[in-house]
C-alpha positions in Angstrom: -35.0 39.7 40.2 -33.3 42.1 42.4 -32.9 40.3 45.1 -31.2 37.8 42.6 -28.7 40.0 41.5 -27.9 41.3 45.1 -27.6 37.9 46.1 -25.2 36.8 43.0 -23.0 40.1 44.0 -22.5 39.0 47.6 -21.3 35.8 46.5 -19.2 37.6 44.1 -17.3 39.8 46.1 -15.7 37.9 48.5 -14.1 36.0 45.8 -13.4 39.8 44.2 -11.5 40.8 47.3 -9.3 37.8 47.7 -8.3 38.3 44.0 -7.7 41.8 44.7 -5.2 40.3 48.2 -3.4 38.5 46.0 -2.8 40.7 43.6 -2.0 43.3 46.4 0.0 40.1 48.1 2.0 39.5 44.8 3.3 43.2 44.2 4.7 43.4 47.9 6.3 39.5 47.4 7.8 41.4 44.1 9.3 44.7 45.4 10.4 42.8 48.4 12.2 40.3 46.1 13.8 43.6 44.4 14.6 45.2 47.7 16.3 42.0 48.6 18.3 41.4 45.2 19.1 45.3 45.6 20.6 45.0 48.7 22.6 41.9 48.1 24.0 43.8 45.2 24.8 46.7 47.5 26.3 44.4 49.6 28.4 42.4 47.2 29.6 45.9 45.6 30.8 47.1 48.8 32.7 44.2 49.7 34.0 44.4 46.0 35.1 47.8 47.0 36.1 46.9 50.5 38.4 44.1 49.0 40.0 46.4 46.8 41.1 49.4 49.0 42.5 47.0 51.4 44.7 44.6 49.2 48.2 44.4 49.9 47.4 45.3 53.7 48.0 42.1 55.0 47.4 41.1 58.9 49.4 39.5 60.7 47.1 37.7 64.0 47.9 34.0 63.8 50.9 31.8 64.5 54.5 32.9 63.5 55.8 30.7 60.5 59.5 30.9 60.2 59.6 27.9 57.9 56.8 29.4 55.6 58.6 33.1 56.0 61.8 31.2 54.1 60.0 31.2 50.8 57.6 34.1 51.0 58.8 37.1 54.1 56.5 39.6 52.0 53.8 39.2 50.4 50.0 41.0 49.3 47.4 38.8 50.3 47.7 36.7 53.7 44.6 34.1 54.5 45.1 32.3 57.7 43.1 30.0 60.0 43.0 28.0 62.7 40.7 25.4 64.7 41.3 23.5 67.9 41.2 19.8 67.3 40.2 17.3 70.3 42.9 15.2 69.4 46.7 14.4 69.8 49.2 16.2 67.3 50.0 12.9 65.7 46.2 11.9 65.1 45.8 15.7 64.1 48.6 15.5 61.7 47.6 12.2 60.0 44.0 13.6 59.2 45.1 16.9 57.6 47.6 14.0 55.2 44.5 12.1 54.5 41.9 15.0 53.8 40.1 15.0 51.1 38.2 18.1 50.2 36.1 17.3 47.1 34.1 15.0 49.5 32.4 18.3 50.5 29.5 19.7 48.7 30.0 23.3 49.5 33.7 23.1 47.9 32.6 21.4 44.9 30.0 23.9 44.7 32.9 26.5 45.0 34.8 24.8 42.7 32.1 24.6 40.0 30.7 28.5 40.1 34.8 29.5 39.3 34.3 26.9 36.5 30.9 28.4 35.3 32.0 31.9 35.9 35.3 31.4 34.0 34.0 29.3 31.3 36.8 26.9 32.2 36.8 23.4 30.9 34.7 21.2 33.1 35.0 17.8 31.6 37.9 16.9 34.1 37.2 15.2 37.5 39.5 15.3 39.6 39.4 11.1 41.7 38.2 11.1 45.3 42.2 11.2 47.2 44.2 12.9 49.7 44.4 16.5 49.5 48.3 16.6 49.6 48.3 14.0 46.5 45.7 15.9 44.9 48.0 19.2 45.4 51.0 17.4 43.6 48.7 16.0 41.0 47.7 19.3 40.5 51.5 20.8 39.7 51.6 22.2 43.7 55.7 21.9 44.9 56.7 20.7 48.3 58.6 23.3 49.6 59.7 21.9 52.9 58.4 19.9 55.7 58.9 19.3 59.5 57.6 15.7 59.6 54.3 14.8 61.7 54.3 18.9 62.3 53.9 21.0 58.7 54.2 20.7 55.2 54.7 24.0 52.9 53.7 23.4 49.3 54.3 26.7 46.4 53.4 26.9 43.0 53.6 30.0 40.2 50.3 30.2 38.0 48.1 32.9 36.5 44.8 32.0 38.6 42.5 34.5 36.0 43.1 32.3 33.5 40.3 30.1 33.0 41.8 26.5 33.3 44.6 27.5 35.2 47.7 25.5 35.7 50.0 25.6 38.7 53.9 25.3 37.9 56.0 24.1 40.5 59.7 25.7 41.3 62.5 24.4 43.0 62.5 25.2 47.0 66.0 27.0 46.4 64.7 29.2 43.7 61.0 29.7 44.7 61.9 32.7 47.4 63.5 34.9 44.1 61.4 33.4 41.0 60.4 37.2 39.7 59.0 36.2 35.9 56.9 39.0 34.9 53.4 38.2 34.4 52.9 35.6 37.6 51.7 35.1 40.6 53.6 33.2 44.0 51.6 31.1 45.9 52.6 29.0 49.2 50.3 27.8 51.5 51.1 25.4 55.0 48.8 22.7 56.5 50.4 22.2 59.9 49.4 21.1 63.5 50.9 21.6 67.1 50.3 20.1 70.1 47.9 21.7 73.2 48.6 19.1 75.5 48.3 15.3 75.2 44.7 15.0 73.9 44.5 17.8 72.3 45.8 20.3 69.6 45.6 22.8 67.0 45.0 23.0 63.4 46.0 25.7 61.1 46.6 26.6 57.0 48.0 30.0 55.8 48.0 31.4 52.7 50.4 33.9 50.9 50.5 35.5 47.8 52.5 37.7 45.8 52.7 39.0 42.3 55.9 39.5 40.2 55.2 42.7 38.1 52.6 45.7 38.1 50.4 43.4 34.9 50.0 40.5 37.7 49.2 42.5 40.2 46.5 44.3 38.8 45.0 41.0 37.5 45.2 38.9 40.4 43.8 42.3 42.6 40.6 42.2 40.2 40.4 38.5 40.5 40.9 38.3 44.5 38.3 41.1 44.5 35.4 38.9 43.4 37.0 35.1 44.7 38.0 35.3 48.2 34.9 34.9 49.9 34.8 31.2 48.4 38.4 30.7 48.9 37.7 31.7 52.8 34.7 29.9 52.8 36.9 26.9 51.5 39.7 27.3 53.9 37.0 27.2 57.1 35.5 24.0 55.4 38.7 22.5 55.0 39.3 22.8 59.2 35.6 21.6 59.7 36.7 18.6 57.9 40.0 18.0 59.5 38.5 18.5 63.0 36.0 16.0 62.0 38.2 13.4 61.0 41.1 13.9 63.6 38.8 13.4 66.5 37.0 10.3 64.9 41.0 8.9 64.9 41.1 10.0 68.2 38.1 8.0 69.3 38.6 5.2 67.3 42.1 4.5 68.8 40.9 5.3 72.6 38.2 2.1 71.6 41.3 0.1 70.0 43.2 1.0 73.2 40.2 0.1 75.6 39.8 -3.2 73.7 42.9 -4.4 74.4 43.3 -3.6 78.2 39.8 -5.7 78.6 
């Protein structure tokens, strides 16, 4: 009868200590879960923080814009970025016309948290077209354009606002619109040539508030957005590069075709 027992208990306890692992195993998968959520939160505060102190001290690495500085020479927030394209200016330039950016995933994705976060109304879709007719759709202005080179679009709107609306404003009164409570925005897709077979892609973004109330609310909002509105704008010049050298191929095939 002993022997029994002993016997029973050696079976037992293996299956005793690999409870006791995974129990053990469970805890550590736990506080290394907290440890990680902790730190992300450490993480996101400090860049909350980081954001903060440094609005309104803009840099200034990139291309000059002289057509862009006509509607906004000062501003609080700058976002600029480039990407070299293998592909002539022309073929560059017709692919950042043709763009469409809700083809992407990750800026739907983007698109949607702001929606969630903001409780905005998300029964609208906006149809699958061309960025720039998307921007007009949207209320976006064309402020001016050098043709097959850069196009400046600007638009007034209160971005906290959960289903925002951009407002469009004249190109001759865009630099001076002051109406308390808004906020400026002008952005440029443009491209310039490298040499024959090969150029460069860049969009800039500037923003600036018309009173102390818009400030402080679009400095809060900015805080917490502009990761996802960088992580949009590098998207958006994955995209174009994309597209501008699959022109460029495509028309070196056309090209080849007809000299055989």
């Amino acid at each position: 009868m002993a022997a029994a027992l002993v016997k029973s208990y050696s079976l037992f306890l293996p299956m005793r200590r690999e409870e006791d692992h995974m129990k053990t195993s469970a805890r550590t998968a736990v506080k290394l879960a907290g440890a990680s959520v902790g730190a992300l939160a450490l993480l996101g505060a400090g860049y909350l923080a980081r954001t903060w102190a440094r609005y309104g001290k803009v840099s200034h690495d990139g291309r000059p814009d002289p057509l862009l500085d006509r509607f906004m020479p000062t501003y609080e927030v700058r976002e600029y970025h480039e990407a070299r394209v293998s592909a002539p200016v022309d073929i560059a330039f017709e692919a950042v016309r043709a763009l469409d950016i809700n083809r992407s995933r990750l800026v739907r994705g983007l698109f949607r948290a702001r929606q969630i976060a903001l409780r905005a109304d998300d029964t609208a879709r906006m149809p699958a077209r061309p960025f720039f007719e998307e921007a007009r759709a949207l209320g976006w202005g064309v402020l001016a354009e050098a043709p097959g080179r850069e196009i400046v679009f600007g638009a007034v709107t209160q971005p906290w606002v959960a289903d925002v609306r951009f407002e469009s404003v004249p190109p001759g009164d865009f630099a001076s619109f002051d109406t308390p409570g808004f906020v400026k925005i002008a952005f440029t897709m443009a491209a310039e040539p490298i040499d024959a077979r090969s150029s460069v892609v860049w969009t800039e973004t500037r923003v600036a508030t018309t009173d102390a109330y818009a400030r402080d609310r679009f400095r809060r909002y900015w805080a917490v957005v502009s990761p996802g509105v960088r992580v949009i704008r590098i998207e958006t010049l994955r995209l174009l590069r994309s597209d501008a050298e699959r022109r460029a191929r495509e028309t070196r095939d056309e090209l080849i075709e007809q000299e055989v």
